[in-house]
Short mmCIF file of the C-alpha atoms (twelve columns), coordinates in Angstrom:
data_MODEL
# 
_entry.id   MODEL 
# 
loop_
_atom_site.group_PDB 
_atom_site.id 
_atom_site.type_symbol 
_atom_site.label_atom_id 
_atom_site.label_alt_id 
_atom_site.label_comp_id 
_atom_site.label_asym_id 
_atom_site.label_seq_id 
_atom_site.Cartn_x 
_atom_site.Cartn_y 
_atom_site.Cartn_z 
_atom_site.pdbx_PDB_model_num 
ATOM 1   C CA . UNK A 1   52.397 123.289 140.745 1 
ATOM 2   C CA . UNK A 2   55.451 123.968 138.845 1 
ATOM 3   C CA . UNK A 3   57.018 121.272 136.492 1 
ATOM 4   C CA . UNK A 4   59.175 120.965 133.721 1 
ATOM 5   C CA . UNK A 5   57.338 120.976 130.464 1 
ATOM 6   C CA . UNK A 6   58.087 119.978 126.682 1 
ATOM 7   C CA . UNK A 7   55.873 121.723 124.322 1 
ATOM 8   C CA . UNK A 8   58.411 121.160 121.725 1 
ATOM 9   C CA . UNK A 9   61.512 119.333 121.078 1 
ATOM 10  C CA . UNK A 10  64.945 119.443 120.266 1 
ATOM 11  C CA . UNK A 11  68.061 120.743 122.604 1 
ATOM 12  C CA . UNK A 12  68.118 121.623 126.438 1 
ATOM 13  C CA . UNK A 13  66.548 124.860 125.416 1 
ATOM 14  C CA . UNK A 14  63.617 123.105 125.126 1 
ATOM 15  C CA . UNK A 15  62.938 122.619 128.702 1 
ATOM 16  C CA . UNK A 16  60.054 124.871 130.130 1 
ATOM 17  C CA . UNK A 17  59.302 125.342 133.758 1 
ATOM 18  C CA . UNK A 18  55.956 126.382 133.771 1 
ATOM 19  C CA . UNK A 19  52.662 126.245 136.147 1 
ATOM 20  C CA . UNK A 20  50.424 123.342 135.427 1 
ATOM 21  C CA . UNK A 21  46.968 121.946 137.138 1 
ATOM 22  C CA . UNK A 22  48.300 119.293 140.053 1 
ATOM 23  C CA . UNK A 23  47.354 115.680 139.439 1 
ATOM 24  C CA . UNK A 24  45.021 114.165 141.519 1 
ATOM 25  C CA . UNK A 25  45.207 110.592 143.160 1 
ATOM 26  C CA . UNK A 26  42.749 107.792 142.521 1 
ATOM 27  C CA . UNK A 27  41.342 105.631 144.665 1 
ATOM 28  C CA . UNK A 28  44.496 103.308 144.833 1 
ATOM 29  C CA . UNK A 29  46.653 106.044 143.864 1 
ATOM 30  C CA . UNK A 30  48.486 108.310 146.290 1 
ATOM 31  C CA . UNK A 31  50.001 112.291 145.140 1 
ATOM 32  C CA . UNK A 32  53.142 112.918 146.477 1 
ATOM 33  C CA . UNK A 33  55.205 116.052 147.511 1 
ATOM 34  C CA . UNK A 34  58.516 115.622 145.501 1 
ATOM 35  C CA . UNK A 35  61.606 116.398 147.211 1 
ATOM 36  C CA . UNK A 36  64.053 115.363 144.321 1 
ATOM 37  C CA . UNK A 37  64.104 113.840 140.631 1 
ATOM 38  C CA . UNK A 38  66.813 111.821 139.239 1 
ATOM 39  C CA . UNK A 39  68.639 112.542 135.476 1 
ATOM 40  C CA . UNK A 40  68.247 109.229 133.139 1 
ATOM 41  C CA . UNK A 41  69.515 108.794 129.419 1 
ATOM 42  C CA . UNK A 42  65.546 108.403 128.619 1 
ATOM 43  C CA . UNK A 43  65.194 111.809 129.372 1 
ATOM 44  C CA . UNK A 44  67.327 113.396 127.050 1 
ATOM 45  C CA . UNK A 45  65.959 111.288 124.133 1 
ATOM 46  C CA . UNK A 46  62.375 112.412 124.825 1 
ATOM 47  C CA . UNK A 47  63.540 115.701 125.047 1 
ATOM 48  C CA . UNK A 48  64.997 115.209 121.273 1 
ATOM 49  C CA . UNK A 49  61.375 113.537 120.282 1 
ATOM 50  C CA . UNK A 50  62.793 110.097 120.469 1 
ATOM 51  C CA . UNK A 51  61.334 108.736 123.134 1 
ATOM 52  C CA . UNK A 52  57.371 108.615 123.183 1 
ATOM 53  C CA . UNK A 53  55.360 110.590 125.621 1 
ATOM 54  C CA . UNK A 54  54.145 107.723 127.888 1 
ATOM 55  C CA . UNK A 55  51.049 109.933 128.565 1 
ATOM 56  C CA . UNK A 56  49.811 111.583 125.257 1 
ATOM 57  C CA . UNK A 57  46.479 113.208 126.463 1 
ATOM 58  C CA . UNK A 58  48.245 114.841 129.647 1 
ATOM 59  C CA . UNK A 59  51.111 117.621 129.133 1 
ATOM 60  C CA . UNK A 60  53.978 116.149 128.882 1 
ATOM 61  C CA . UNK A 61  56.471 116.139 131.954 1 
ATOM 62  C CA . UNK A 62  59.838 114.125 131.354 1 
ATOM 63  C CA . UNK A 63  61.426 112.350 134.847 1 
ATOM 64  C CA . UNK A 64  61.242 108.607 135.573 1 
ATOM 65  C CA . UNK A 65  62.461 108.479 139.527 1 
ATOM 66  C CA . UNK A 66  60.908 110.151 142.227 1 
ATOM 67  C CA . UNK A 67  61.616 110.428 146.157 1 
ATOM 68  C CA . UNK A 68  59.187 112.701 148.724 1 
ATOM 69  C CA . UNK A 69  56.830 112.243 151.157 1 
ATOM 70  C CA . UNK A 70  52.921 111.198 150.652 1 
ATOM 71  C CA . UNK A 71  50.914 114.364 149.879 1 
ATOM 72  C CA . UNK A 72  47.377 112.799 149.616 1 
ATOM 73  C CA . UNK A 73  46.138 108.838 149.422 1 
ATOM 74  C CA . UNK A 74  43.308 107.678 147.268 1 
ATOM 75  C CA . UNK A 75  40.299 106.228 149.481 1 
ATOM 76  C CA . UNK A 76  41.633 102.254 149.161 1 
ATOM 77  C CA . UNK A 77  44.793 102.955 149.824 1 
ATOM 78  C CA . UNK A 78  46.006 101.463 152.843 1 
ATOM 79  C CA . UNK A 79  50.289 101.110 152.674 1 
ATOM 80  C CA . UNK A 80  50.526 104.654 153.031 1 
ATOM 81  C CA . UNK A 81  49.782 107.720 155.157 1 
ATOM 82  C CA . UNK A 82  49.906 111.090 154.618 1 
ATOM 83  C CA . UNK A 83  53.653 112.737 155.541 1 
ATOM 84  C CA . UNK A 84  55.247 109.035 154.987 1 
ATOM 85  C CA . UNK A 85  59.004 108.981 152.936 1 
ATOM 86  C CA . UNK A 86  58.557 107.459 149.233 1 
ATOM 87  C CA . UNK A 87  60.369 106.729 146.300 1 
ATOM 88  C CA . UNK A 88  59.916 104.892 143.372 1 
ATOM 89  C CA . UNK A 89  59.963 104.576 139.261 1 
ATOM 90  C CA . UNK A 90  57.283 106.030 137.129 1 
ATOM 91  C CA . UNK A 91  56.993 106.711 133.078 1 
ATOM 92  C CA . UNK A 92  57.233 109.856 133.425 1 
ATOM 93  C CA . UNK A 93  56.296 113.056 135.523 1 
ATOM 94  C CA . UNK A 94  59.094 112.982 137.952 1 
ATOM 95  C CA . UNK A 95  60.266 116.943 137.024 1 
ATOM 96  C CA . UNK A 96  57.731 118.363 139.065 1 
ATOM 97  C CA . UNK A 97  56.372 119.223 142.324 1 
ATOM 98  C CA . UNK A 98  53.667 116.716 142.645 1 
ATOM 99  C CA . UNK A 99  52.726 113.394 141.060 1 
ATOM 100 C CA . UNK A 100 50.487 110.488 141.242 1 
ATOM 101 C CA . UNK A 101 51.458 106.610 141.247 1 
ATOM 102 C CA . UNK A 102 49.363 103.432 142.041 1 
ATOM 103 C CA . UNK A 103 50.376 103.092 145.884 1 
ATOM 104 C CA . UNK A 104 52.279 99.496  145.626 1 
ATOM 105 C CA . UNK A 105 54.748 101.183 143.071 1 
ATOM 106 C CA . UNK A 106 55.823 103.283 145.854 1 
ATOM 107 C CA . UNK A 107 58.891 102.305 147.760 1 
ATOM 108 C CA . UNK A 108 59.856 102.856 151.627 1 
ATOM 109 C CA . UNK A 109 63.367 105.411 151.801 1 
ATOM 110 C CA . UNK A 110 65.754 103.143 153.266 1 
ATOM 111 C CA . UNK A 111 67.081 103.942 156.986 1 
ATOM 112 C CA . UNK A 112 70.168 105.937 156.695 1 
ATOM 113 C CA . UNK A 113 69.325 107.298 153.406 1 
ATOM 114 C CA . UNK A 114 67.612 110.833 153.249 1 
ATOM 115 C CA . UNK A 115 64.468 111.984 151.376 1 
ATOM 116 C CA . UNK A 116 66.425 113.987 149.053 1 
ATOM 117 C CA . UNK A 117 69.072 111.063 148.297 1 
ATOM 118 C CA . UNK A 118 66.402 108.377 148.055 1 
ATOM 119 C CA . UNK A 119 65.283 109.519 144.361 1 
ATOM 120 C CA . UNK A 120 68.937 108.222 143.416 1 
ATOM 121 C CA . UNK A 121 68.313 105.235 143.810 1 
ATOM 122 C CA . UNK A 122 65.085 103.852 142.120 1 
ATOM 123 C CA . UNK A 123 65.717 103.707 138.191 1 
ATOM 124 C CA . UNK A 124 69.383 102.799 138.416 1 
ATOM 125 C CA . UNK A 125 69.142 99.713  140.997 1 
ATOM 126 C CA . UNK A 126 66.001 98.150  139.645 1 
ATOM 127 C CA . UNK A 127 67.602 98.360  136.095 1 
ATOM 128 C CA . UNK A 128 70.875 96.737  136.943 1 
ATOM 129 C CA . UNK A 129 69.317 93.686  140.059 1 
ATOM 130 C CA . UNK A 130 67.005 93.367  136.897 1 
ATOM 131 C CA . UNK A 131 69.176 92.867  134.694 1 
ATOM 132 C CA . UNK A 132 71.815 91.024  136.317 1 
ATOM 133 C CA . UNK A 133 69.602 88.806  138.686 1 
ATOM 134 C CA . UNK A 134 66.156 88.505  137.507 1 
ATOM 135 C CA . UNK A 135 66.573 88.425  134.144 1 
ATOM 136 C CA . UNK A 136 70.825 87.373  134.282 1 
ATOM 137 C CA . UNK A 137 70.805 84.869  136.661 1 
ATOM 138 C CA . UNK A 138 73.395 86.175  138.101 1 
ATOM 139 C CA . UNK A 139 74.754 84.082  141.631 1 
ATOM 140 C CA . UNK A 140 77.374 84.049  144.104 1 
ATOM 141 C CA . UNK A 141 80.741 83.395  142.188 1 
ATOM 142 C CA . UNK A 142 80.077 83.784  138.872 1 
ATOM 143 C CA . UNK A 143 81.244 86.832  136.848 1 
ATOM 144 C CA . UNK A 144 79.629 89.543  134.985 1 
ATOM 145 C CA . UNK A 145 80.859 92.560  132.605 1 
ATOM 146 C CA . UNK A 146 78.824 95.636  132.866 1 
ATOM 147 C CA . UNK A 147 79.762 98.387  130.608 1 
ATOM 148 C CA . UNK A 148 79.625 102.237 131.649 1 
ATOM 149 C CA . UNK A 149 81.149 101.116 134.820 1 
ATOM 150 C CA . UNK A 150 80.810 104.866 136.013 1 
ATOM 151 C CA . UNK A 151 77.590 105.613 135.110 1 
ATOM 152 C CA . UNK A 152 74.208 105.263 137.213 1 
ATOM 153 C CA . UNK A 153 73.086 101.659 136.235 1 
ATOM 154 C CA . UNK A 154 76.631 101.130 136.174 1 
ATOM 155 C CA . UNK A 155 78.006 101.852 140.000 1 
ATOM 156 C CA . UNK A 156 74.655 100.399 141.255 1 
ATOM 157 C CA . UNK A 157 75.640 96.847  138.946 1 
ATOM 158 C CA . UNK A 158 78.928 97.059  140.886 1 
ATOM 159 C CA . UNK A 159 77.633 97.140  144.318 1 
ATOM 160 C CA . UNK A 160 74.836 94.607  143.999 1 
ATOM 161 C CA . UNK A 161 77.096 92.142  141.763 1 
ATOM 162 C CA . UNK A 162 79.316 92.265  145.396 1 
ATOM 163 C CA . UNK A 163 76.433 92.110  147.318 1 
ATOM 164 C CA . UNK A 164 75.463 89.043  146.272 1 
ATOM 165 C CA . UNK A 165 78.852 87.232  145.945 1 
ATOM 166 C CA . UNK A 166 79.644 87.659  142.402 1 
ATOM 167 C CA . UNK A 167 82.518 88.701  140.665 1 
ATOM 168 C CA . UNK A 168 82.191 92.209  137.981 1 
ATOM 169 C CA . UNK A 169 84.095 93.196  135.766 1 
ATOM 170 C CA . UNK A 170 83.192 97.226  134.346 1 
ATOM 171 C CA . UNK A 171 84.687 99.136  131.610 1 
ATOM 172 C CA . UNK A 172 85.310 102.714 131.798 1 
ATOM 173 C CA . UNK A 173 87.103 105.751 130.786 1 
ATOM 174 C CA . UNK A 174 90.300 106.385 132.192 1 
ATOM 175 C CA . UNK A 175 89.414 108.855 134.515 1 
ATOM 176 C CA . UNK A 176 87.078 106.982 136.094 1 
ATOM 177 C CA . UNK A 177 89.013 103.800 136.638 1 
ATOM 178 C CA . UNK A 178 89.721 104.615 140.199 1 
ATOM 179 C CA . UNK A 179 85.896 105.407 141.401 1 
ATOM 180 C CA . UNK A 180 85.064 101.595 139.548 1 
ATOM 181 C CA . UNK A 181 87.403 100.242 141.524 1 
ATOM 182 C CA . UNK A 182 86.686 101.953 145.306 1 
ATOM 183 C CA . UNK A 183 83.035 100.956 144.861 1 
ATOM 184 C CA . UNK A 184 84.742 96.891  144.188 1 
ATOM 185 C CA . UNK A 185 84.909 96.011  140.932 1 
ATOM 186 C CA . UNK A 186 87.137 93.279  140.508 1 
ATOM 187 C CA . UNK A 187 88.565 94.107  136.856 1 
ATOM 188 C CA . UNK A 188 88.382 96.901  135.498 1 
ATOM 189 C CA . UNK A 189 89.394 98.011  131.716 1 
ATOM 190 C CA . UNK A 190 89.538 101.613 130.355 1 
ATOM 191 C CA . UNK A 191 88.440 101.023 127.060 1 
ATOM 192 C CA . UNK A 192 89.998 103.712 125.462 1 
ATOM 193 C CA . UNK A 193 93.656 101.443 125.622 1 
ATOM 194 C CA . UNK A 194 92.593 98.148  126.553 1 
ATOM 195 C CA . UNK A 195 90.657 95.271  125.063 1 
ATOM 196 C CA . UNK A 196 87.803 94.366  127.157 1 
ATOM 197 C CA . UNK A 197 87.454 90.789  126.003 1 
ATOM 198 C CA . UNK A 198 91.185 90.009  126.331 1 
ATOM 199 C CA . UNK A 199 91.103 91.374  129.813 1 
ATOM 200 C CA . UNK A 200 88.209 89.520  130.966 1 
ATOM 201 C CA . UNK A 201 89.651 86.046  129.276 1 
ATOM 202 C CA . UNK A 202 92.241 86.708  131.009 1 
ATOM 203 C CA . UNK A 203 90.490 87.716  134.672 1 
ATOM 204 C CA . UNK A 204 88.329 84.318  134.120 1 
ATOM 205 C CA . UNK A 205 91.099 81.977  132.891 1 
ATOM 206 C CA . UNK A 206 88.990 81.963  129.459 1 
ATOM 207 C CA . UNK A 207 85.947 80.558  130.620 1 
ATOM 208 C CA . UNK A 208 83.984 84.221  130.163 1 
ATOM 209 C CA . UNK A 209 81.475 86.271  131.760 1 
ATOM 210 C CA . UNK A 210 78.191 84.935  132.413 1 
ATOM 211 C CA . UNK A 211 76.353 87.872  132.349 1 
ATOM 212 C CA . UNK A 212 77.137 91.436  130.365 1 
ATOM 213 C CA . UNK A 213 75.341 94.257  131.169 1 
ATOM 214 C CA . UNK A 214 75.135 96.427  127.915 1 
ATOM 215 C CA . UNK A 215 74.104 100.017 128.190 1 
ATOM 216 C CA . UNK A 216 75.913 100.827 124.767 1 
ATOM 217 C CA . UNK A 217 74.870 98.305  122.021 1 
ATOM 218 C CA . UNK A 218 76.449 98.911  118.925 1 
ATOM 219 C CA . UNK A 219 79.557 96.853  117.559 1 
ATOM 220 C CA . UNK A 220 79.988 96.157  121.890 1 
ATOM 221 C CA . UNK A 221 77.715 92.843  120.663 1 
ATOM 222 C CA . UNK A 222 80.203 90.663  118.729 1 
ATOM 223 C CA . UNK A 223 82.448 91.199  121.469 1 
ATOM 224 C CA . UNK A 224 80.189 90.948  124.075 1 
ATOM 225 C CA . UNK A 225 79.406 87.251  122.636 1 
ATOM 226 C CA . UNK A 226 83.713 86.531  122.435 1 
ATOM 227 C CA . UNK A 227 83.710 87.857  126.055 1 
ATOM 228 C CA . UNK A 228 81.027 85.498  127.170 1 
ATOM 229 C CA . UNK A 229 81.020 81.728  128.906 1 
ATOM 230 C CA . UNK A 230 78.768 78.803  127.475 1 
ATOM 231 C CA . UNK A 231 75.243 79.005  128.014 1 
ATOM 232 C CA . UNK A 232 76.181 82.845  128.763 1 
ATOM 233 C CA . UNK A 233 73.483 85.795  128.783 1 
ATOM 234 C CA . UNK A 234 73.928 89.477  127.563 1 
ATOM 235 C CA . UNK A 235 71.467 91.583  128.687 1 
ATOM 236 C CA . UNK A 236 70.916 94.519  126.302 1 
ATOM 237 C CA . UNK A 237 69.362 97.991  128.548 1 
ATOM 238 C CA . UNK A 238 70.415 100.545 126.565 1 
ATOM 239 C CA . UNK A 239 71.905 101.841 122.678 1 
ATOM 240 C CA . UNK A 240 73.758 104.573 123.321 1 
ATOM 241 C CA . UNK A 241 76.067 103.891 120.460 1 
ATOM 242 C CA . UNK A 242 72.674 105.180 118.716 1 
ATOM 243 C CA . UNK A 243 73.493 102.364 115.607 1 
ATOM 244 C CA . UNK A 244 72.142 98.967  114.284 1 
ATOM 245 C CA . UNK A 245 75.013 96.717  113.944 1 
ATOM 246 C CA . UNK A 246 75.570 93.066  112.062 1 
ATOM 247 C CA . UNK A 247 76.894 90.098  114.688 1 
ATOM 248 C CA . UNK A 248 77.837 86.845  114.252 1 
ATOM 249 C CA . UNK A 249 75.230 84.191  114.746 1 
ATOM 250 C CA . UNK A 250 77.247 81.258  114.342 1 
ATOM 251 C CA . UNK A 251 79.540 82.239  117.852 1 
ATOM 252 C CA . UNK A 252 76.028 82.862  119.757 1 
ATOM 253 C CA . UNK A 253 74.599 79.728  118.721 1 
ATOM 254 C CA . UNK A 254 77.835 77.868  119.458 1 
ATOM 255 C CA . UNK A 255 77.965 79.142  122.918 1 
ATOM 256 C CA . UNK A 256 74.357 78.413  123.395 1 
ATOM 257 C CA . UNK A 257 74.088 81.845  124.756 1 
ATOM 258 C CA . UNK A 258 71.055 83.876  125.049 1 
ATOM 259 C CA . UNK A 259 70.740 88.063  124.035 1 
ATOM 260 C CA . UNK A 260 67.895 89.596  126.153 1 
ATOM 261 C CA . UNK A 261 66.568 93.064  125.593 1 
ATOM 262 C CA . UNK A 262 64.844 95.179  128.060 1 
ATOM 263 C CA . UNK A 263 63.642 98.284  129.075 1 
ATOM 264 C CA . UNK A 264 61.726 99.308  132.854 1 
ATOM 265 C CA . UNK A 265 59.929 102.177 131.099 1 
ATOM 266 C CA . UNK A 266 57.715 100.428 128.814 1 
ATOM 267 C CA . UNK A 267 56.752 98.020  130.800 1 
ATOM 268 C CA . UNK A 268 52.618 97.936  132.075 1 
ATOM 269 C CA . UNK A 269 52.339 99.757  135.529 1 
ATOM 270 C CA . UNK A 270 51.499 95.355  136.949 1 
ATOM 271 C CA . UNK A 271 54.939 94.732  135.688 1 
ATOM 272 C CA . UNK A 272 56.462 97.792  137.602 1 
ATOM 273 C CA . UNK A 273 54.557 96.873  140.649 1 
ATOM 274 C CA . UNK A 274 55.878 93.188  140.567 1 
ATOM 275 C CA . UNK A 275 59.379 94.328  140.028 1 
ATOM 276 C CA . UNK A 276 58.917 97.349  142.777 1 
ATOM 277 C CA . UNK A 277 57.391 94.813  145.704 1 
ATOM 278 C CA . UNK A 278 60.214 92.524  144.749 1 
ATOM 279 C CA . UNK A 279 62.529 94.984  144.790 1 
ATOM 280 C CA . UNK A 280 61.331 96.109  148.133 1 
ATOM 281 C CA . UNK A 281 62.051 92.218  149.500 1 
ATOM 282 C CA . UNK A 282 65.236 91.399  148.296 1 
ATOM 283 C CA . UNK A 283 67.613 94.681  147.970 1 
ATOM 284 C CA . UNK A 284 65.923 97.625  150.071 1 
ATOM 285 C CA . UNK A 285 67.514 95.462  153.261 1 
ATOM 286 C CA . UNK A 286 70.799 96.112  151.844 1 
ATOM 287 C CA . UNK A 287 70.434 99.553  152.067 1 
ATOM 288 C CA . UNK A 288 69.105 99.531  155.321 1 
ATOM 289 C CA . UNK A 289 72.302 97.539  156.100 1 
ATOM 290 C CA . UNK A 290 74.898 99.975  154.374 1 
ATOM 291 C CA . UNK A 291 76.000 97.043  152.011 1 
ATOM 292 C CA . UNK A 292 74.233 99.235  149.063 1 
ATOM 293 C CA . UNK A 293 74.518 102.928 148.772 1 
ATOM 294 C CA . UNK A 294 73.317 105.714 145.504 1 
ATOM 295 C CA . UNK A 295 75.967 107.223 144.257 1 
ATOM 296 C CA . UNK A 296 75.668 110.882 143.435 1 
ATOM 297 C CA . UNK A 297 77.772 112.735 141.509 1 
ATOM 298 C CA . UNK A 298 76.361 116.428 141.537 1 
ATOM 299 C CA . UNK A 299 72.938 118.316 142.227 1 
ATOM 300 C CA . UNK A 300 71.032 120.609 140.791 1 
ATOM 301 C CA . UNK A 301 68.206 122.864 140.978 1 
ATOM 302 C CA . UNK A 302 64.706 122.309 139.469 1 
ATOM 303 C CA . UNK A 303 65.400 125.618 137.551 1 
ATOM 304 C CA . UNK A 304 68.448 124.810 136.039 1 
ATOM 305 C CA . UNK A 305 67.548 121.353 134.801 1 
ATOM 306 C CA . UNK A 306 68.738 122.524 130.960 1 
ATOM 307 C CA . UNK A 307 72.396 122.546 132.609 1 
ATOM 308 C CA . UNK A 308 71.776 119.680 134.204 1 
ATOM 309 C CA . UNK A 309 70.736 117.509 131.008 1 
ATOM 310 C CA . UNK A 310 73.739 119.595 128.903 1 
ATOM 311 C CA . UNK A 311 76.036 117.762 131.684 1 
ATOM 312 C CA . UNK A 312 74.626 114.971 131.639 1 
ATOM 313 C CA . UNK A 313 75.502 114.649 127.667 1 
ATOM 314 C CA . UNK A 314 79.047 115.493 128.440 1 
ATOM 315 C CA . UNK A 315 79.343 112.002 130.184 1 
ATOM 316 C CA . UNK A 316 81.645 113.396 133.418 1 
ATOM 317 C CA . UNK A 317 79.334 111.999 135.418 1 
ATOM 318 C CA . UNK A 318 80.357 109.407 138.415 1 
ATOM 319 C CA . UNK A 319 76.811 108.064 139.642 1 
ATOM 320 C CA . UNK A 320 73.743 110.051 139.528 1 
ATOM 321 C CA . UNK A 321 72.825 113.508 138.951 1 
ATOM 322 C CA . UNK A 322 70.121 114.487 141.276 1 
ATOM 323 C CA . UNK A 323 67.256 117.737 140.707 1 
ATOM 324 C CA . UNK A 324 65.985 119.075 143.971 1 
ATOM 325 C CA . UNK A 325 62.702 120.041 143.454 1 
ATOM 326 C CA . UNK A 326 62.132 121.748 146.846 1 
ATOM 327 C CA . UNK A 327 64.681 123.943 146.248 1 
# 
């Protein structure tokens, strides 16, 4: 099968499409036929060497979102049958033709949504309903700030903070203030000339945010903690500020607030199959519904995946950038 290979690392140069052996499903595992892959910040730090090679002993394949249809099924497997529509989340091995995952990681494809769509919409909206409910708490009128409004996690945090009743609150750059705001964010502040934690005291009559969703770490923190209501969580999925910062202790304690990192990645494949069957019960019925949707910005081919990743650093994107495989 063909897949995209790091034998070294460093820029998108890097990126090999070679021919490597197939993988082969175990007896609760089932191979799959990808139809499309799904760009993530992850991937470009593995592709520097930052980012660990979940699978040392194997060549190493970046991609962490799949969707395609059931090649082959293990001999216990019973959810699945050969030609079915899949998605789902994996540590790696999504830039290729074929992979393997334990068969409850797998996800149906929502009605209305195609194969080649689907593979938009694993990493992003597990992340963020993570985040925001399992981990946030996050209920029907309360508010939440998610930062990189525009961005994958970020226009799936929109839709499933109005899916559920909340209220959001998203900063942005100025050119994408307008997409933040069609998908229903209720405020939304480009950061580049406005003061997120002003805006939000302001939005919530200074009471705060219960819930910020931090993709950018950094000196965001102190005023993620100003921006925040008592008892208050932030919950930290990403650095891309790509520096340690110092933060005031004293305000977090006095709020009684809570800072919660996390990362889907990492996590043991019984903690991605909890999170995936959950998943699967609570928010695939709201794409089946049309209240949830992916969001995808552009497409690309397999073959030019080096573009793809040299785009992805230029941070135009609205939504998702989506590799066909197939193609």
């Amino acid at each position: 099968m063909r897949a995209v290979v790091l034998r070294s690392y460093g820029g998108p140069e890097v990126l090999e499409i070679q021919d490597v052996v197939a993988p082969t499903p175990g007896n609760d595992e089932i191979s799959v036929d990808v139809v499309a892959t799904a760009l993530n910040r992850a991937d470009l730090l593995q592709r520097m060497g930052l980012y660990p090679n979940p699978f040392p002993d194997d060549v190493e394949i970046p991609g962490l979102e799949f969707s395609g249809t059931v090649r082959a099924v293990g001999a216990h497997v019973r959810r699945w049958s050969t030609g079915d529509p899949v998605m789902g989340i994996v540590s790696g091995g999504a830039y290729a033709q074929q992979l393997v995952l334990p068969e409850r990681q797998a996800l149906r494809i929502p009605n209305g949504v195609s194969v080649a769509d689907a593979s938009a919409i694993p990493e992003v909206f597990i992340t963020a309903w993570d985040a925001l409910v399992v981990q946030g708490g996050l209920t029907s009128g309360r508010w939440a700030l998610v930062h990189a409004g525009a961005s994958g996690v970020g226009t799936a945090a929109i839709q499933i903070c109005k899916a559920i009743g909340a209220r959001v609150a998203v900063t942005c750059s100025a050119g994408k203030v307008d997409a933040c705001r069609s998908l229903g964010a209720d405020l939304v502040v480009d950061y580049s000339t406005q003061d997120f934690v002003a805006q939000v005291a302001q939005a919530t009559l200074g009471v705060g945010v219960d819930v910020v969703l931090d993709v950018i770490g950094g000196d965001y923190l102190d005023r993620n903690i100003a921006a925040l209501a008592l008892k208050g969580r932030i919950i930290q999925v990403g650095v891309m500020a790509g520096k340690p910062t110092l933060f005031n202790v004293g305000v977090l304690l006095g709020k009684r607030a809570s800072i919660i990192g996390t990362v889907l990645r990492a996590r043991p494949v019984e903690e991605k199959i909890t999170i995936s069957q959950r998943f699967a019960t609570e928010v695939l019925p709201l794409f089946d519904s049309g209240i949830l949707r992916p969001i995808i910005d552009s497409r690309f081919q397999l073959k030019d995946i080096a573009a793809a990743q040299e785009f992805m650093a230029t941070n135009r994107n609205i939504g998702k950038i989506v590799i066909d495989v197939t193609g």
